[in-house]
KOLGUKOL-614491 format. One record per residue (C-alpha): x negated, y negated, z; residue in three letters; residue number from 1. Coordinates in nm, 2 decimals, padded with zeros to 4 digits. Layout:
REM residues N
- X/Y/Z/Ala/NUM $
...
***
This chain:
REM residues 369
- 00.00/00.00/00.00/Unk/1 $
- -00.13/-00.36/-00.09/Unk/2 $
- -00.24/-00.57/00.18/Unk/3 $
- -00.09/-00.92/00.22/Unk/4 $
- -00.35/-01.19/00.18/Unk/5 $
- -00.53/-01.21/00.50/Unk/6 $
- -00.87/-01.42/00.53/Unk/7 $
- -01.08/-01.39/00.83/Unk/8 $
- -01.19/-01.69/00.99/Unk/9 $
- -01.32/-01.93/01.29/Unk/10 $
- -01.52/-01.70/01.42/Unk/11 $
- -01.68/-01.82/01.75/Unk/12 $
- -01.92/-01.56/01.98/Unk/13 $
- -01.91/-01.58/02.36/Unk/14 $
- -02.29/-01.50/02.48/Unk/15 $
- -02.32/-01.29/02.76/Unk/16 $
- -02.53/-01.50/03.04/Unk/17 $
- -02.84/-01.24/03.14/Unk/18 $
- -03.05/-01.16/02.86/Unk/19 $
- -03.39/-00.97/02.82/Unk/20 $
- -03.64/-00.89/02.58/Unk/21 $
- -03.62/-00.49/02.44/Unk/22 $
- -04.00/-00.48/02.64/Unk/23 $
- -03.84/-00.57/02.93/Unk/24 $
- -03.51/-00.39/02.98/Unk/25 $
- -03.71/-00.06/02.84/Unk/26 $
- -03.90/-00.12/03.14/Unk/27 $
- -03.62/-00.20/03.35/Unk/28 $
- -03.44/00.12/03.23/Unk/29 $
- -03.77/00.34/03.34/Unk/30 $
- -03.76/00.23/03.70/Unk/31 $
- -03.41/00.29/03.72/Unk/32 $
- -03.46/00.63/03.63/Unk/33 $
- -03.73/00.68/03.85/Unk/34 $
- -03.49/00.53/04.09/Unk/35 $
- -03.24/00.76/04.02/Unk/36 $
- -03.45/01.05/04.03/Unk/37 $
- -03.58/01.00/04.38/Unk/38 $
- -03.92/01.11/04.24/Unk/39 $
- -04.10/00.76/04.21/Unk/40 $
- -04.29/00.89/03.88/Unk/41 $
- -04.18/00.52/03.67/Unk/42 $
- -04.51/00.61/03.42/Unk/43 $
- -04.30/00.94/03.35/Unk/44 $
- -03.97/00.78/03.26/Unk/45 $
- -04.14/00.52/03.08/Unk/46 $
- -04.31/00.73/02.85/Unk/47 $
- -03.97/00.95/02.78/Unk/48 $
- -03.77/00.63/02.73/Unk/49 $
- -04.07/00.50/02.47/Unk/50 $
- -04.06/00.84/02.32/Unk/51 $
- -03.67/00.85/02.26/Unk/52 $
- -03.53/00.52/02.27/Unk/53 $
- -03.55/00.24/02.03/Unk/54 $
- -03.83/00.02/02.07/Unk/55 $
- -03.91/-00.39/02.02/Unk/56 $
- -03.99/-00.31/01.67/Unk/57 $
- -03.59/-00.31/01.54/Unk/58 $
- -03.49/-00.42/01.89/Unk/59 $
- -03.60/-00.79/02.00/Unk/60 $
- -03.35/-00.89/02.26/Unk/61 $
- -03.07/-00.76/02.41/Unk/62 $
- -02.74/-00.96/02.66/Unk/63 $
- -02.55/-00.86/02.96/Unk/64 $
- -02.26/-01.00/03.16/Unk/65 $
- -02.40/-00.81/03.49/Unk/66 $
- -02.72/-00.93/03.67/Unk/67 $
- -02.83/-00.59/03.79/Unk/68 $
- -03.04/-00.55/03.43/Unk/69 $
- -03.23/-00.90/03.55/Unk/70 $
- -03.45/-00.77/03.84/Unk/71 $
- -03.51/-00.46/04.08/Unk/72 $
- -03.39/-00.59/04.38/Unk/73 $
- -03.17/-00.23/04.44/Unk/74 $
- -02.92/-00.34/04.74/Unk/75 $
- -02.88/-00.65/04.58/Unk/76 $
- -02.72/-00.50/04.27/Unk/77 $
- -02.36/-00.50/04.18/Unk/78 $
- -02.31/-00.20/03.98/Unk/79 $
- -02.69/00.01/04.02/Unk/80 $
- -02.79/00.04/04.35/Unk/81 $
- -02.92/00.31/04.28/Unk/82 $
- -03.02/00.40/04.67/Unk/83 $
- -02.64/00.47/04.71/Unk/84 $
- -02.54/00.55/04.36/Unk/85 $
- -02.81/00.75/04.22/Unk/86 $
- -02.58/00.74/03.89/Unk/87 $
- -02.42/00.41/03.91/Unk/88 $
- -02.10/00.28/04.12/Unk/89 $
- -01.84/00.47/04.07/Unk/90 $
- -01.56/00.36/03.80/Unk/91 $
- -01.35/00.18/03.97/Unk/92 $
- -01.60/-00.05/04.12/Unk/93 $
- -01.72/-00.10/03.73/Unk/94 $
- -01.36/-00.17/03.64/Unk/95 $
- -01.32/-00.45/03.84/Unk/96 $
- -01.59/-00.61/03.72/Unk/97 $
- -01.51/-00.54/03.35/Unk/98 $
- -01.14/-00.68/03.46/Unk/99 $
- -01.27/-01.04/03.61/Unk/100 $
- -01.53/-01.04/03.35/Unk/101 $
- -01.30/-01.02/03.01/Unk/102 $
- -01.09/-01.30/03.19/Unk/103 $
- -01.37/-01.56/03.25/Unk/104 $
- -01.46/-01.42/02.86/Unk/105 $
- -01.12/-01.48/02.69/Unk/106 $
- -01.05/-01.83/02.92/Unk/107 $
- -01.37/-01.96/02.78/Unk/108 $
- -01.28/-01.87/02.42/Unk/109 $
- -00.98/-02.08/02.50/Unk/110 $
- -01.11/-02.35/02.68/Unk/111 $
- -00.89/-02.68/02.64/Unk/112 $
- -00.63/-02.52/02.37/Unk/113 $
- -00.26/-02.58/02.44/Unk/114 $
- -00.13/-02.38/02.13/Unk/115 $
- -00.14/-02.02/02.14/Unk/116 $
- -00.17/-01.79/01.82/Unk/117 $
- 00.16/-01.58/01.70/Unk/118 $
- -00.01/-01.27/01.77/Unk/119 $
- -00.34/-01.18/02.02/Unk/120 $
- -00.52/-00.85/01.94/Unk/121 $
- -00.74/-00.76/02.24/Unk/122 $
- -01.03/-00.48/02.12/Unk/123 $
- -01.23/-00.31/02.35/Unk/124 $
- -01.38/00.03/02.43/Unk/125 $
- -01.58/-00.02/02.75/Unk/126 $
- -01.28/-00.13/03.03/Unk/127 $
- -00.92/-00.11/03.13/Unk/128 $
- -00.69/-00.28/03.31/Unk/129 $
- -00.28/-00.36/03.31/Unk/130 $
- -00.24/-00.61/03.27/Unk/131 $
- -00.50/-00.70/03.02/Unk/132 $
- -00.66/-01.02/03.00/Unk/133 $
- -00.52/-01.11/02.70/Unk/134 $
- -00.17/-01.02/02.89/Unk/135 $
- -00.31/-01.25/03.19/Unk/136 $
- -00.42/-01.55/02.94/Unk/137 $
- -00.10/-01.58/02.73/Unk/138 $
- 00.10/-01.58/03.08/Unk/139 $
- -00.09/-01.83/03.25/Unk/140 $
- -00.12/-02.07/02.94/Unk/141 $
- 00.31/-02.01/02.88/Unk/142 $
- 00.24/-01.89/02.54/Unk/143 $
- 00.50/-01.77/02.31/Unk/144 $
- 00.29/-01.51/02.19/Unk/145 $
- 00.23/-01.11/02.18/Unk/146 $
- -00.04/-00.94/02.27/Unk/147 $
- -00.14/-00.57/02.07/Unk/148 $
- -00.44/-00.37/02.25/Unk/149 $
- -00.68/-00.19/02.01/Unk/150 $
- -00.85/00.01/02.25/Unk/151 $
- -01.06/00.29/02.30/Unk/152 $
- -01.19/00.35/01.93/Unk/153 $
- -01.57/00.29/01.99/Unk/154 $
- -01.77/00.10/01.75/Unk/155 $
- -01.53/00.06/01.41/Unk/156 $
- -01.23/-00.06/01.66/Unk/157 $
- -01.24/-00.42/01.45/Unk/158 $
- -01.12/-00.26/01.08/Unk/159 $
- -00.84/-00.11/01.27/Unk/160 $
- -00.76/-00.44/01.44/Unk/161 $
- -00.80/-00.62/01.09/Unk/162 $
- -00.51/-00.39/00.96/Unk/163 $
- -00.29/-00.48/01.26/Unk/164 $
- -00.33/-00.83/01.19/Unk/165 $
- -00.28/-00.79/00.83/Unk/166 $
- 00.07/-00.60/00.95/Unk/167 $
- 00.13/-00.92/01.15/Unk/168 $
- 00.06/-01.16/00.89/Unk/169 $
- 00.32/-00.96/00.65/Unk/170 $
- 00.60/-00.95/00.90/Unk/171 $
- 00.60/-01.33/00.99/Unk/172 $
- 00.34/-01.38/01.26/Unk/173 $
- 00.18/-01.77/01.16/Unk/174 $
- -00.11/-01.70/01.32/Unk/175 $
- -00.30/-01.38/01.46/Unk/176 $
- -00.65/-01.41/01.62/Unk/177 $
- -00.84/-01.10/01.72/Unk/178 $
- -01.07/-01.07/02.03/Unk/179 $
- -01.34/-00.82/02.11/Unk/180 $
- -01.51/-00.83/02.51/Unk/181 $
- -01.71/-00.53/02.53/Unk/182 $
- -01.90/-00.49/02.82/Unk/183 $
- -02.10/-00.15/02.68/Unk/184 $
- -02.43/-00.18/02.96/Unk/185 $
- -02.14/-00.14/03.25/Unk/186 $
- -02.17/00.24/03.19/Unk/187 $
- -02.51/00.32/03.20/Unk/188 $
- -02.56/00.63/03.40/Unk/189 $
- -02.96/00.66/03.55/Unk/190 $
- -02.90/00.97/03.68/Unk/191 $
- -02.92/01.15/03.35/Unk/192 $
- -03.24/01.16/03.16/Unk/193 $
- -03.17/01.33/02.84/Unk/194 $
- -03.28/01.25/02.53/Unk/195 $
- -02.94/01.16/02.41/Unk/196 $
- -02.86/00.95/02.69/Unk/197 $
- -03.20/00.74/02.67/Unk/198 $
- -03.14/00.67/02.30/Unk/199 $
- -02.75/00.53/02.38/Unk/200 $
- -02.92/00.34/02.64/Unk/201 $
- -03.20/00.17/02.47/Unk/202 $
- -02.97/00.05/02.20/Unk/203 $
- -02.60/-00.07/02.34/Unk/204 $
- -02.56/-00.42/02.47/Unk/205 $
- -02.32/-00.66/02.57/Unk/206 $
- -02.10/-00.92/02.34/Unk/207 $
- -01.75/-01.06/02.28/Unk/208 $
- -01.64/-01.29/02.01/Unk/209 $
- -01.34/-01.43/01.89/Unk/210 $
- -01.22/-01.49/01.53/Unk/211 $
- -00.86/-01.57/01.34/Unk/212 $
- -00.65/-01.37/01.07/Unk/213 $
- -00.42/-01.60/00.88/Unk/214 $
- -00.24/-01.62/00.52/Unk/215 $
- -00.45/-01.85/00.30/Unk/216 $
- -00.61/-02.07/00.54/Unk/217 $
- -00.79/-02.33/00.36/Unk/218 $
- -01.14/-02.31/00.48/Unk/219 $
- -01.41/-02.06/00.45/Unk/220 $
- -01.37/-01.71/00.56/Unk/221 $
- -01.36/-01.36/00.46/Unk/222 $
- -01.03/-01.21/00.23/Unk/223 $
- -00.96/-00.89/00.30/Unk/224 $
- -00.92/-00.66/-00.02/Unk/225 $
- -00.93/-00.33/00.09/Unk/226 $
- -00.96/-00.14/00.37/Unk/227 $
- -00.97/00.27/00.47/Unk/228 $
- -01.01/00.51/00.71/Unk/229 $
- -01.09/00.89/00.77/Unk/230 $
- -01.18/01.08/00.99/Unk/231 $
- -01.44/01.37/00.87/Unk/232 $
- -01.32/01.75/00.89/Unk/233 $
- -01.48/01.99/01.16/Unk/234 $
- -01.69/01.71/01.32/Unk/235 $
- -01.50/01.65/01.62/Unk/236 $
- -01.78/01.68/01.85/Unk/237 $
- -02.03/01.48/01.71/Unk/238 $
- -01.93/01.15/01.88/Unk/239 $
- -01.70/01.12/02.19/Unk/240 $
- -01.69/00.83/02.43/Unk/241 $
- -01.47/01.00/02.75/Unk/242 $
- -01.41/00.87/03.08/Unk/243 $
- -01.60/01.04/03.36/Unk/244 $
- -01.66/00.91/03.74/Unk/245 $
- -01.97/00.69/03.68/Unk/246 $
- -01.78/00.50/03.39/Unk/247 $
- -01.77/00.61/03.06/Unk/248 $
- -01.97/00.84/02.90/Unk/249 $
- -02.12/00.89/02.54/Unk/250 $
- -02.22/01.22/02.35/Unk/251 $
- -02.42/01.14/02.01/Unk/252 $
- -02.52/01.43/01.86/Unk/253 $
- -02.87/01.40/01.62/Unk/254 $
- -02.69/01.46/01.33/Unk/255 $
- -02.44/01.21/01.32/Unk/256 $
- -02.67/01.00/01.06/Unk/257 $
- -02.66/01.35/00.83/Unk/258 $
- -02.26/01.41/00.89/Unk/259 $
- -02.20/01.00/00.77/Unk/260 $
- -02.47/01.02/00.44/Unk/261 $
- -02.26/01.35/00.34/Unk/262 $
- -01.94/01.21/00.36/Unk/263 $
- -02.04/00.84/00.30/Unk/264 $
- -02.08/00.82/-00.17/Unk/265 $
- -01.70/01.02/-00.17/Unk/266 $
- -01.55/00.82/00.10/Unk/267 $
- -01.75/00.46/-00.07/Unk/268 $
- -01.59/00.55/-00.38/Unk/269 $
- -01.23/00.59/-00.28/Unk/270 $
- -01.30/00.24/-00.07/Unk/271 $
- -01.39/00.08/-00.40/Unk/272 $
- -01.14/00.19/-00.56/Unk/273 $
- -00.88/00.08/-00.29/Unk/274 $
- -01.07/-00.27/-00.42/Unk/275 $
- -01.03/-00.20/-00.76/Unk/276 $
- -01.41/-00.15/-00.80/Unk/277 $
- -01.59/00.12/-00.89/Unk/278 $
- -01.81/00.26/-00.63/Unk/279 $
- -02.14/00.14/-00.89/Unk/280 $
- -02.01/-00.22/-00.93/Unk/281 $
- -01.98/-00.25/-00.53/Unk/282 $
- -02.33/-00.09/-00.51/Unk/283 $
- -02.48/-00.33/-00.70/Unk/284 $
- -02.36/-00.66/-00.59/Unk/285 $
- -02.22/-00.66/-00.26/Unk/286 $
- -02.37/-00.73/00.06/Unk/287 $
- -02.39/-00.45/00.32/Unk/288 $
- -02.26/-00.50/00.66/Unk/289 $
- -02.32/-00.20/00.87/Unk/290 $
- -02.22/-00.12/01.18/Unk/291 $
- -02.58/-00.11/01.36/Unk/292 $
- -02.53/00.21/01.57/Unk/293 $
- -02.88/00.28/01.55/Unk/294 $
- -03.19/00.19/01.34/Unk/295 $
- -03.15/00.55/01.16/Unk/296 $
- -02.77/00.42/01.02/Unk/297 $
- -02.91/00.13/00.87/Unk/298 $
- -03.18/00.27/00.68/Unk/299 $
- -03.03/00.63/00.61/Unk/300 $
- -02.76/00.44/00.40/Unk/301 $
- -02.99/00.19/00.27/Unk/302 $
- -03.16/00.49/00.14/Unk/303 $
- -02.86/00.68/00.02/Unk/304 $
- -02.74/00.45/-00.20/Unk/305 $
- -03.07/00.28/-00.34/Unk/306 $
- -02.97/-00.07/-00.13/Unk/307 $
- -03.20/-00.35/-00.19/Unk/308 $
- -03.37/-00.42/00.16/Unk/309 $
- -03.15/-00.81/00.14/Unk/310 $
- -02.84/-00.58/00.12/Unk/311 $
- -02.86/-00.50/00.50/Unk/312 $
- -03.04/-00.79/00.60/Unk/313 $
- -02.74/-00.90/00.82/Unk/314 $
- -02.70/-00.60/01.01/Unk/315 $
- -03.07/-00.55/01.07/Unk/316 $
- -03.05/-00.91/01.17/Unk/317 $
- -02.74/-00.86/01.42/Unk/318 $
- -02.94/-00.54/01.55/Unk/319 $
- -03.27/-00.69/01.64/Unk/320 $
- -03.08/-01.04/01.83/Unk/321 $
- -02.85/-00.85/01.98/Unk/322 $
- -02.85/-00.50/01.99/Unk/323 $
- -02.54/-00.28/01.95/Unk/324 $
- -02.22/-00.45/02.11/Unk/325 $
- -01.97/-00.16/01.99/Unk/326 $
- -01.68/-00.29/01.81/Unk/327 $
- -01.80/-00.59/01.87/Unk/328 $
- -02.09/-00.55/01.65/Unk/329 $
- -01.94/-00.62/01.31/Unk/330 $
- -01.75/-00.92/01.33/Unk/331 $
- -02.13/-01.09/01.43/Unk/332 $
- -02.24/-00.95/01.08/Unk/333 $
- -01.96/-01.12/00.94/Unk/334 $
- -02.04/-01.39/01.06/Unk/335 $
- -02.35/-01.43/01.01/Unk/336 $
- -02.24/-01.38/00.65/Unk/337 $
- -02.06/-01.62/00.65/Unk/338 $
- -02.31/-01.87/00.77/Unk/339 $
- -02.54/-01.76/00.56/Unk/340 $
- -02.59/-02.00/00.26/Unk/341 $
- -02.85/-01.74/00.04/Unk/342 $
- -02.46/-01.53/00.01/Unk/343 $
- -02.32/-01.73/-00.24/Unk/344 $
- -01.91/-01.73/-00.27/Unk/345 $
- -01.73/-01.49/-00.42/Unk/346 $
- -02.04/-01.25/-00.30/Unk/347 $
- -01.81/-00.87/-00.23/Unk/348 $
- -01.93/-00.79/00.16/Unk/349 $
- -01.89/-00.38/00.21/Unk/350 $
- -01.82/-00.32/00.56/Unk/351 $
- -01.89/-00.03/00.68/Unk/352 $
- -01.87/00.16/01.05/Unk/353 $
- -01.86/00.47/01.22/Unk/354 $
- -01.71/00.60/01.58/Unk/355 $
- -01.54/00.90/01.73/Unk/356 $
- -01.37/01.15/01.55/Unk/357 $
- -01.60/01.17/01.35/Unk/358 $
- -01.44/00.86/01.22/Unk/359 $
- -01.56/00.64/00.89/Unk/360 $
- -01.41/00.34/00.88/Unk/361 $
- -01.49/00.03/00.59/Unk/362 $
- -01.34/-00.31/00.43/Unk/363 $
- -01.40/-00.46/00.14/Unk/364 $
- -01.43/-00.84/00.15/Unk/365 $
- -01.47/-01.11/-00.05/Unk/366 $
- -01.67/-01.44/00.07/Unk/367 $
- -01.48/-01.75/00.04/Unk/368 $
- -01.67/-02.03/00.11/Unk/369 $
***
């Protein structure tokens, strides 16, 4: 079915107020472990998280809401002291603090506006509560407004929220606006030193950012012409994001960069031609913007599809400033899109992102500057 014109706009990111260097929270992450462990032996842990994790070289920086990450100071710590909790505080504790956290984030995003959108859609992956605080926003300010949660998807949670706002748009909404706050370094567990679990810990971060669907809003943005979604057959265990005491918890199995380049060209295609493109014409000139799950991601798809290095600038850019912010992620490679002036309009942006499931998700998009 054809979407209605929808163009994304007004992006505006909220940065996270603690923020480290990829050195430094490496570092951080090895005495917590030691910590953790009881044993003392940081030069051990350090040399495992080195081994496994992603280093400084695609990693520069990464932001957090919570100060624990900022020094070592273990009763002092909100969420990791790790003297009581060898694996964290337990959820509830990390709940709260997600819960007062998204409402401090969505009432500065707001800050001195008196007119509400038709439509709030409030992504997240990383915290519950009910009410939300998109629900706790549009009551206080006496909007005339409803609020959708897209929650719980992982990192390709903003294509699905694009389509609810394009559903929105086409039944009459005037104005929809989309909000990510996730909060991804709340659920770090020291307690378990697995390879797996050092990799998801060296590269998710912090970020929230806001940004507007509307009908043909007359200023630059991103039209929307296309989007899909499937999930791939017999790789349910792949990827899973579940809820366990000490917060959530993520499996990511090593082949989850093979499983996407297998189903990736077939799935690209039918994308394309969703667009009306071929899958060669979208190849060839658009720009890339790749969820950043990892380094691997990036550069296997690069590689898959012959991709000009400039291709997946943006995401590689995205990745080293900021890490990986779940579903939060991609709209920051839109942006930055956007803002770019080397993408010239009319330039076709591929989006592309994977989560849980195992799901592929992608959008085409069409700068409009």
């Amino acid at each position: 079915m054809p979407l209605p014109p929808v163009v994304l706009h007004a992006f505006q990111a909220h940065l996270p107020g603690h923020a480290g260097t990829q050195d430094e929270i490496l570092d951080w992450l090895a005495a917590a472990h030691a910590r953790a462990a009881g044993d003392g032996d940081e030069g051990r842990y350090r040399r495992l998280v080195r081994r496994f994790g992603c280093g400084s070289d695609r990693i520069e920086a990464r932001r957090a809401y919570l100060e624990d990450f900022r020094h070592r100071d273990w009763p002092r710590m909100r969420i990791f002291d790790l003297d009581r909790h060898p694996a964290g505080s337990p959820c509830g504790e990390r709940m709260a603090f997600f819960s007062e956290t998204a409402e401090r984030i969505l009432a500065d995003l707001y800050a001195g506006e008196e007119a509400g959108p038709g439509t709030l859609v409030h992504v997240t992956c990383t915290g519950y509560a009910s009410p939300s605080a998109a629900q706790r926003l549009v009551a206080a300010r006496g909007w005339d407004a409803e609020v959708l949660h897209a929650y719980h998807m992982g990192c390709y949670a903003s294509l699905p929220a694009v389509r609810a706002a394009a559903g929105r748009l086409a039944l009459g909404a005037h104005r929809v606006d989309l909000v990510h706050t996730e909060l991804c370094t709340l659920h770090m567990d020291p307690s378990r030193h697995d390879p797996e679990t050092l990799v998801t810990q060296t590269l998710f971060a912090d970020g929230a950012v806001r940004y507007r669907a509307a009908a043909n809003p007359g200023r630059p943005g991103l039209a929307v012409l296309a989007t899909r979604e499937e999930i791939v057959p017999g790789t349910g265990d792949a990827m899973t994001w579940v809820v366990s005491e000490a917060g959530m918890r993520m499996t990511l199995s090593r082949r989850v960069p093979e499983l996407i380049r297998a189903a990736l060209p077939d799935f690209l295609a039918r994308l394309a031609r969703d667009a009306g493109l071929d899958r060669e014409a979208l190849v060839a000139r658009a720009r890339f913007a790749i969820h950043p799950g990892g380094p691997r991601i990036i550069d296997g798809i690069r590689d898959l599809l012959g991709l000009d290095p400039l291709q997946v600038e943006a995401s590689n850019r995205v990745l080293r400033a900021r890490g990986n912010m779940s579903s939060a992620t991609l709209p920051h490679v839109w942006m930055d899109l956007l803002e770019d002036p080397d993408v010239p309009s009319g330039t076709p942006v591929a989006a592309l992102a994977f989560g849980p499931g195992l799901t592929l998700a992608g959008a085409v998009l069409r700068k409009d500057a």
